[in-house]
N, C-alpha and C positions, 0 to 999 in steps of 0.2 A: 612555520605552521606545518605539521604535519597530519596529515588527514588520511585516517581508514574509513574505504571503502566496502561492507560489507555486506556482500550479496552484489556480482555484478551483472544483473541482469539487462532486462531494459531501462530499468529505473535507476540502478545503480553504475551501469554500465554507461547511460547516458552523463548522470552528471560527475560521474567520477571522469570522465573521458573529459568532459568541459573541463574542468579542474588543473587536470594532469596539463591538459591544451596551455592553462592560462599561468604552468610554472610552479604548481605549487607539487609538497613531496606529498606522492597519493602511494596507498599501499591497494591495492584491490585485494579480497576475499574471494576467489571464483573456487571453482568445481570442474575436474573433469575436461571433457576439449574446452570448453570455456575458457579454465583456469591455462590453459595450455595452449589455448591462440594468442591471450593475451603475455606470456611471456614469453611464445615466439614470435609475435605479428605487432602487437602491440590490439587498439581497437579500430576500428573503422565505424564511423556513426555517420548514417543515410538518413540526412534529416530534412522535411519540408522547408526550414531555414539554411538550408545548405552543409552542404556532407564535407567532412573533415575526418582525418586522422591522428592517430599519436604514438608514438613508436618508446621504445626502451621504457615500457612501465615494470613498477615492482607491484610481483602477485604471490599471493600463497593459498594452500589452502587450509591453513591452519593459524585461528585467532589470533593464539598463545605466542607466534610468531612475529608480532605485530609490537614495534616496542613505541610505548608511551604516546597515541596517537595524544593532539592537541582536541582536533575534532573527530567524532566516530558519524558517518551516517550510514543509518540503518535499511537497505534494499530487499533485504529478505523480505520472502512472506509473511504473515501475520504469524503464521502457527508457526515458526521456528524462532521466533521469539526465545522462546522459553526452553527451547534447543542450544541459542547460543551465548545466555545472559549468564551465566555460570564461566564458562572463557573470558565473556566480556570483561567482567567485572576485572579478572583476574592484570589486563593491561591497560588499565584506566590510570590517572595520574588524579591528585585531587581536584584539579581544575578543568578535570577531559570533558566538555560537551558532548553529548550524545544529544545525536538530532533521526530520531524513527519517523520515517517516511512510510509508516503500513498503513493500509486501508484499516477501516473499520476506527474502532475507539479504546481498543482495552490496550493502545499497546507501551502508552508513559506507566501503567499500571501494572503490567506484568513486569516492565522492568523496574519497578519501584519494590518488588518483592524481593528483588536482589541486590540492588543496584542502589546504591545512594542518591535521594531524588534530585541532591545538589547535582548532580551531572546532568540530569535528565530534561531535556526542554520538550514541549508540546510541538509535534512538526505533522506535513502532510505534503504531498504537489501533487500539480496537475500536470498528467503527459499521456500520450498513448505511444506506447512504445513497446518493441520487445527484439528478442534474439532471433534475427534472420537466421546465422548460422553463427559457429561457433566464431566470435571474434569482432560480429558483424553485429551489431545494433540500428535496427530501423524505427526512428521518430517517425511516426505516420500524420498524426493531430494534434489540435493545438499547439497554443505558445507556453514550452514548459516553464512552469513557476513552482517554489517551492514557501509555504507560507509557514511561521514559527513564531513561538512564543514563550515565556515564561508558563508554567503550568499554576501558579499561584497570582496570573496575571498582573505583575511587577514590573516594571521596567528597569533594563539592569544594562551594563555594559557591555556585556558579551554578547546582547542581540545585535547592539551595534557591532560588536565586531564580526559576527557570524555572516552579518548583511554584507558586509564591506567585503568578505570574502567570495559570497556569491558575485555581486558586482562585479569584480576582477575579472572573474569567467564569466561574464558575459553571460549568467543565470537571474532572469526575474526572478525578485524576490520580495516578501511583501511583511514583516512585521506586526504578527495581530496583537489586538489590544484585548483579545478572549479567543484562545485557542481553543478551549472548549467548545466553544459556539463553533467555529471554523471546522473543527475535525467531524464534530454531526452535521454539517450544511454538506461535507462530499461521501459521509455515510449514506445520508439519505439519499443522495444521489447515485451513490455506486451500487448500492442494492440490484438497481434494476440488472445489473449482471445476470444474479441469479435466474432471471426474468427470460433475457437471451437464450444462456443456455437448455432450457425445459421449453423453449418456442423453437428454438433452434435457427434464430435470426440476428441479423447487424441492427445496430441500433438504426440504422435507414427502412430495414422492412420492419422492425418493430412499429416503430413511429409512424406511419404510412398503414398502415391494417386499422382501419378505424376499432375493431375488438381488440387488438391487444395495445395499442393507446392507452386506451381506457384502463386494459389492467396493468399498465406501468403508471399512470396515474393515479391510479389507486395505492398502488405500493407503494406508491412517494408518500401519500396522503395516510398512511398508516405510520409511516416513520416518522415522518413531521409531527401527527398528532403522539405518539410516546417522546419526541424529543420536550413537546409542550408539557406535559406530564413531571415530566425529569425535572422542567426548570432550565433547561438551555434555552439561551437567549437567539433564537432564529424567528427572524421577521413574517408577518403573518403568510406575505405570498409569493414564499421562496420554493412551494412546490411549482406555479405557477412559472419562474424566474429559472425552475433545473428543466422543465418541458423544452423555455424557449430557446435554452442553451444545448440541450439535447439536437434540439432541430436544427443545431449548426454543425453536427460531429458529421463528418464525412460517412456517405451512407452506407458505404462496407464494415467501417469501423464495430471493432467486437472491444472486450474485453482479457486481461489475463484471466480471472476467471473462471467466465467461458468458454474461453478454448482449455484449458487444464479440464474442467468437466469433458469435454466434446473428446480431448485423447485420454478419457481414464486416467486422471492424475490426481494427487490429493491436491484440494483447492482450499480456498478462505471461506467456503460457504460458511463454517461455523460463525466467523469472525463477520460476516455480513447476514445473511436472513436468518439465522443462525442465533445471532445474537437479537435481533429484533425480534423473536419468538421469544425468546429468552426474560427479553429485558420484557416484553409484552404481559407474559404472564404474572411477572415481579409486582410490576404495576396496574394490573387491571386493565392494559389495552387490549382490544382483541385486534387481531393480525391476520386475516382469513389468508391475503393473498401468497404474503410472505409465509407465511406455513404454510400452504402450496407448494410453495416452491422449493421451500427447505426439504419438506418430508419426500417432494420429488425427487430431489437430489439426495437426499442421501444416502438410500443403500449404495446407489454407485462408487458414494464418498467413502463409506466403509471397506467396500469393495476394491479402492484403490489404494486403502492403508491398512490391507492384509487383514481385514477381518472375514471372519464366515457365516457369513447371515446364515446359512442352512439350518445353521443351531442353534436354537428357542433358552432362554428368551436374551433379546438385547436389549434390553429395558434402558431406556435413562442410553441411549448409545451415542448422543449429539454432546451428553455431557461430559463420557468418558472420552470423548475426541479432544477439548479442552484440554482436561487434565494430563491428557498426557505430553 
């Protein structure tokens, strides 16, 4: 089984390190001192379940270099999606799984633009994690799991074997029977990102300030009611069920996100409130909070991906961020 890793960050850094740990041939995709600690150092992963290392990993940082992974999973960001589905395609075998762990919902569908959907499963996890330093991945919260699916909600053998592979490494893993439903149950949840960064708090002082409570409750309750709209199968009082789950995140905990807005970095905004504006107006939901929070962020978001707001007009400018 040969499995690329691509994008190693926290997310990818993390279970590509479990992987590598548990034997199997892991290629990593890094960048940079990243791409360069882990082909001198190997990783180092400082986890609340306990820190462990893995030494002599194979990295690059070029796709195309990557020959005939079995499995491909996806760590990138949302918006390089469409950055790197063009190479992807290009070392896929006919039976390569591709498993995209991005936030948000569009991302079985931007690589379905490319990408034969027979490869493509519906996937997401749950981790808090990111890059201490180059080489250095710290797991901060929760117990990471990674949940997947058929996108035509099928059951097929290769979920079983995909699982069987997590298991190995010692990665929870959960098999949905509607991945759709699953990938909006941590959309709506992950929103409140957006929320963080324009308060400028952890999900601990968020939660804790009886007013902004209220307005992450409200954004929940905005994206719940368009998921109802859509016709995704999420149970009536699952914003009620993200509050009480929220109230167990350790109280410094932020988001990636978050902090990419806080150091001027292009982030997922499009692909989280972004998208709920989006899909908002599609369908007739109004979205007051999260278009708050989106219009709050985004000049900065423009500002991070070399655009010049000085100069009138930028009409439609959340759209041209997609597209490109």
């Amino acid at each position: 089984m040969k499995i690329a890793i691509i994008g190693s960050g926290g997310v990818g850094g993390y279970f590509g390190a479990k992987l590598a740990k548990a034997g199997f041939d892991v290629t990593f995709l890094a960048r940079g001192q990243q791409l360069k600690a882990i082909q001198d150092k190997g990783l180092i992963v400082k986890s609340i379940l306990g820190d462990f290392k893995v030494n002599n990993l194979k990295a690059t940082d070029k796709i195309t270099e990557i020959e005939s992974p079995d499995l491909v999973i996806l760590g990138v960001k949302a918006w390089q999606i469409k950055e790197i589905r063009d190479d992807l395609n290009r070392i896929l075998h006919k039976d390569t799984i591709i498993l995209p762990l991005q936030n948000g919902v569009l991302a079985a569908e931007e690589l379905s633009e490319k990408i034969d959907k027979h490869n493509i499963l519906g996937g997401l996890c749950r981790i808090f994690s990111k890059v201490e330093s180059p080489g250095v991945i710290n797991h901060s919260a929760v117990t990471p799991a990674i949940f997947f699916g058929e996108l035509d909600k099928s059951k097929t053998e290769r979920l079983d074997k995909v699982q069987k592979i997590l298991k190995t490494a010692d990665i929870a893993s959960k098999i949905s029977d509607d991945i759709e439903a699953d990938l909006w149950k941590k959309f709506i949840s992950i929103c409140t990102s957006g929320l963080l960064a324009v308060t400028k708090t952890t999900y601990g002082e968020l939660r804790t300030l009886k007013e902004t409570r209220q307005l992450m409750i409200d954004l929940l309750t905005e994206v719940y009611q368009l998921s109802q709209k859509i016709g995704v199968n999420v149970e009536s009082d699952f914003v009620e069920k993200s509050v009480a789950f929220i109230d167990t995140y350790p109280y410094d905990t932020t988001s990636s996100l978050t902090r990419d807005v806080w150091d001027n970095k292009p982030s997922e905004i499009e692909y989280q409130n972004g998208t709920v504006v989006r899909l908002g107006e599609k369908y007739g939901i109004d979205t007051p909070v999260n278009r708050f929070v989106y219009y709050s962020i985004l000049p900065g978001e423009l500002k991070a991906r070399g655009f010049d707001i000085s100069i009138p007009p930028l009409k439609g400018a959340g759209g041209m961020l997609l597209q490109t």
